[in-house]
C-alpha positions as CSV (number, residue, x, y, z in Angstrom):
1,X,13.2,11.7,-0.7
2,X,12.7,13.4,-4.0
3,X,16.9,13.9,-4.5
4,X,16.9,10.4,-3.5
5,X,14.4,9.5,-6.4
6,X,15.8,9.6,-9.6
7,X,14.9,7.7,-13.1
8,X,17.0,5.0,-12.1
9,X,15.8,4.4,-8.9
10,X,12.1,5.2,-9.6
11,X,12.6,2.4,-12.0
12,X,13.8,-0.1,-9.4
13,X,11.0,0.8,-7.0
14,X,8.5,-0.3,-9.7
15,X,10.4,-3.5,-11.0
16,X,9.9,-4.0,-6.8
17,X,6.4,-3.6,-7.6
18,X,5.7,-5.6,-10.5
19,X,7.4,-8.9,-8.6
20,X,5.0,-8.1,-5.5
21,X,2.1,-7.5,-8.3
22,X,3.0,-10.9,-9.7
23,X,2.2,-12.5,-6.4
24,X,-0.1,-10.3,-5.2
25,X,-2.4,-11.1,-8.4
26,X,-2.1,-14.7,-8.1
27,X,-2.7,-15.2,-4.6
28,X,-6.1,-12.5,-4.9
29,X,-7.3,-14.4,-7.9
30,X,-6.9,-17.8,-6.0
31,X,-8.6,-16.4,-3.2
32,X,-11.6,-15.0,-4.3
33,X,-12.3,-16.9,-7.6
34,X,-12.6,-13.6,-9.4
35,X,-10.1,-13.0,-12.3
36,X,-7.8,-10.0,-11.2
37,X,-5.5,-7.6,-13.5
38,X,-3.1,-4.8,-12.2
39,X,-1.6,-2.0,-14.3
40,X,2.3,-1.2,-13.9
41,X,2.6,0.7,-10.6
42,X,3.2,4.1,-10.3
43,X,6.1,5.5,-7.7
44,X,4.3,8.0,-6.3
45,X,6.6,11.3,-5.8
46,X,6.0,12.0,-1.9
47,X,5.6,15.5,-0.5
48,X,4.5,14.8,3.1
49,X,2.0,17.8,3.0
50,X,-0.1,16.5,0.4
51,X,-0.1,12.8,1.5
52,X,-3.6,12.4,1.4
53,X,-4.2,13.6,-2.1
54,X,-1.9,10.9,-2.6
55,X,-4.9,8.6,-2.4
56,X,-7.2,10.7,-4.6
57,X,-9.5,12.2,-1.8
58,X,-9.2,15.7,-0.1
59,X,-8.0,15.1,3.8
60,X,-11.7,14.9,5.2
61,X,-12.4,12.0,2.7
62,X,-12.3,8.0,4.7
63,X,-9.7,5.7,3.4
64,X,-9.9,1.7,4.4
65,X,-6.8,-0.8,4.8
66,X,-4.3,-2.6,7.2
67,X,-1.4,-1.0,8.8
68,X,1.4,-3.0,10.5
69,X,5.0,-2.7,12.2
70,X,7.4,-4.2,9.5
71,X,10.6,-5.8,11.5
72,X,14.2,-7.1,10.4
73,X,16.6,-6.1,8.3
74,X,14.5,-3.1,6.8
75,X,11.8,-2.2,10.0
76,X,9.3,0.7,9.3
77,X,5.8,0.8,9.0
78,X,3.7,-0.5,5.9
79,X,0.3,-0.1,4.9
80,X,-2.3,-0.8,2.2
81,X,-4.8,1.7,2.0
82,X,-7.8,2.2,-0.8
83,X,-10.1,5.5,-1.0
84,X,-13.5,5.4,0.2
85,X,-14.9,4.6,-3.2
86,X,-12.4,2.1,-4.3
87,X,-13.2,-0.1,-1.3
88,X,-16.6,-0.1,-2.6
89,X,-15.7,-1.5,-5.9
90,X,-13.9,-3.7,-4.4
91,X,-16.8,-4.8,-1.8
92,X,-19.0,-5.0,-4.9
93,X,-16.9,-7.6,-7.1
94,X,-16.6,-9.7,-3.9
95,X,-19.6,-9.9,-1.8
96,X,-21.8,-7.7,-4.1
97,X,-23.1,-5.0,-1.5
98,X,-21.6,-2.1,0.1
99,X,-21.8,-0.2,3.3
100,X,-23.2,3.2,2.9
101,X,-20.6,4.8,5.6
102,X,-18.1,4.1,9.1
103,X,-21.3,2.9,11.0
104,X,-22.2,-0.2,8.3
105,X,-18.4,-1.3,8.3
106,X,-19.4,-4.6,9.5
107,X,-17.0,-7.7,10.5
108,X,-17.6,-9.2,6.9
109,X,-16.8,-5.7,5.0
110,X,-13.8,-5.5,7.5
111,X,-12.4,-9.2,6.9
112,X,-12.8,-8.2,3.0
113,X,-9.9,-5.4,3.3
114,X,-7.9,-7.1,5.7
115,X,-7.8,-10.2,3.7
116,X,-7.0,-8.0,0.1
117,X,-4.7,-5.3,1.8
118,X,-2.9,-8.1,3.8
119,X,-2.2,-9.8,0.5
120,X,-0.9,-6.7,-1.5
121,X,1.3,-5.9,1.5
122,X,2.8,-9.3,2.0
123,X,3.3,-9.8,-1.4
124,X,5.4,-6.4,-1.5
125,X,7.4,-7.1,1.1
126,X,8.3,-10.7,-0.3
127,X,9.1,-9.0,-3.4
128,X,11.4,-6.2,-1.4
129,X,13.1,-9.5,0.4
130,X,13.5,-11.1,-2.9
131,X,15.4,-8.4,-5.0
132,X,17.5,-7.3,-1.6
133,X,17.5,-10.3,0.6
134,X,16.5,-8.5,3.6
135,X,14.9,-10.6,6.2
136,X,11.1,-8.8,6.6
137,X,9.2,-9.8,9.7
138,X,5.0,-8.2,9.0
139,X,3.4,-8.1,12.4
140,X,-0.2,-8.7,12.3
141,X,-1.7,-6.1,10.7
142,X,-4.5,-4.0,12.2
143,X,-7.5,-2.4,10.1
144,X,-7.6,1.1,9.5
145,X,-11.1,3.1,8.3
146,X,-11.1,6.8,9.1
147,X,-11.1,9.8,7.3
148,X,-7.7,10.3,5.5
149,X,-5.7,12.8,7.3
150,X,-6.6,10.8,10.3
151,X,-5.2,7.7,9.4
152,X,-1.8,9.1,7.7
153,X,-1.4,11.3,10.3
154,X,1.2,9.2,12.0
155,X,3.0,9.0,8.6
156,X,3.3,12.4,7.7
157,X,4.5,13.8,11.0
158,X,7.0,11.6,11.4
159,X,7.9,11.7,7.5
160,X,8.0,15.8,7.8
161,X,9.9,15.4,11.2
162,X,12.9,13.9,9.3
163,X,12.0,10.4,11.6
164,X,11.2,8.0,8.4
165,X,11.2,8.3,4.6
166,X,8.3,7.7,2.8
167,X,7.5,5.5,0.1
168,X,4.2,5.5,-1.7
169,X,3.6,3.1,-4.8
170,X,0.2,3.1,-6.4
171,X,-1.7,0.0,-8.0
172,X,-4.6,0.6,-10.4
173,X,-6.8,-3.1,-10.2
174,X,-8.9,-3.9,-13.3
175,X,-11.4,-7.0,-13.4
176,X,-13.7,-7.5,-16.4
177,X,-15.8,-4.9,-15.2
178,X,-14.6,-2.6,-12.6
179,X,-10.8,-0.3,-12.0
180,X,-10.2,0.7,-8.8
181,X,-7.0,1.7,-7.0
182,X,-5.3,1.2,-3.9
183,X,-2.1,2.1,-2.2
184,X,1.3,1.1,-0.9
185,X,2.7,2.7,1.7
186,X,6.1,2.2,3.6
187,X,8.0,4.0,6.3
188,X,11.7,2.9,6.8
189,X,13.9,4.1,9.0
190,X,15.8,7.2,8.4
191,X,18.7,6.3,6.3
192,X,17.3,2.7,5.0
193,X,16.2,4.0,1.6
194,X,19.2,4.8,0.3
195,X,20.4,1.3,1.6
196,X,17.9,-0.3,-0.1
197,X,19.5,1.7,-3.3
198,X,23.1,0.7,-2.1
199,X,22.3,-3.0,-2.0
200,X,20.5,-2.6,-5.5
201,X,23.4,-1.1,-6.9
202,X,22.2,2.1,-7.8
């Protein structure tokens, strides 16, 4: 992926962003009544050995977010995954407590990602659909909180197998009081990258 990935393209992948930001802002603002900002996103340069540092935690570290089969014109896998402590900003600005680990992750803490991460990936997709005009089928996403290397697992060994190319794309979320991060994740199928870049024009 990285001789696939230059300036230009990089570029492209982040315009991508900022439309899914656009709606993905919106709709998380209208949701929760809480005022929502997002920084530029970051294309995240992907070398499948250090995936999870990708999210800012060593490999024994817990990540939370959805992961679902993506079908169409563009099938892969996406998911929307935040580090442990990011999660728990985010469980703070919206129902002002936190679980102290795995064993408190209750249905309400659980509904709280799948509703956020479920927006941020929706919204990316419609923005990859948009720009392209692939036709993106999400499957319903299924929740994902384990420690990091567990739950990208899948991703890297396919991604290091030469089976799917992997994209990562990092928000940074700001509210009046809080930052926090969370990330974008998508696995097309081998070769589909660089037709996304073809049907860009670049």
């Amino acid at each position: 992926m990285h001789a696939l990935l230059n300036e230009l393209r990089a570029d492209a992948l982040r315009e991508i962003g900022n439309i899914g930001l656009g709606g993905a802002v919106t709709a998380l603002s209208d949701l929760t009544g809480v005022l929502f900002a997002l920084e530029a996103p970051q294309v995240v340069p992907v070398d499948t050995r250090q995936v999870p540092q990708l999210v800012g935690v060593e490999p024994e570290s817990l990540v939370v977010g959805t992961i679902s089969r993506i079908t169409g014109d563009w099938p892969g896998e996406g998911a929307f995954l935040f580090p442990w402590e990011s999660a728990c900003v985010l469980w703070q600005v919206l129902v002002q407590m936190q679980p102290n680990g795995l064993e408190d992750l209750n249905e309400l803490y659980q509904s709280v990602i799948n509703e956020v991460s479920n927006i941020m990936l929706g919204n990316y997709l419609r923005a990859i659909s948009q720009m392209t005009g692939f036709h993106l089928n999400m499957e319903p996403p299924a929740f994902a909180a384990d420690m990091a290397a567990a739950v990208l697992s899948a991703i890297v060994v396919e991604a290091m197998y030469g089976q799917r190319e992997l994209l990562a794309i990092e928000t940074r979320f700001k509210t009046p009081a809080h930052a926090f991060s969370g990330y974008f994740f998508y696995l097309p199928e081998t070769g589909s990258l660089e037709r996304l870049f073809q049907v860009l024009g670049i």
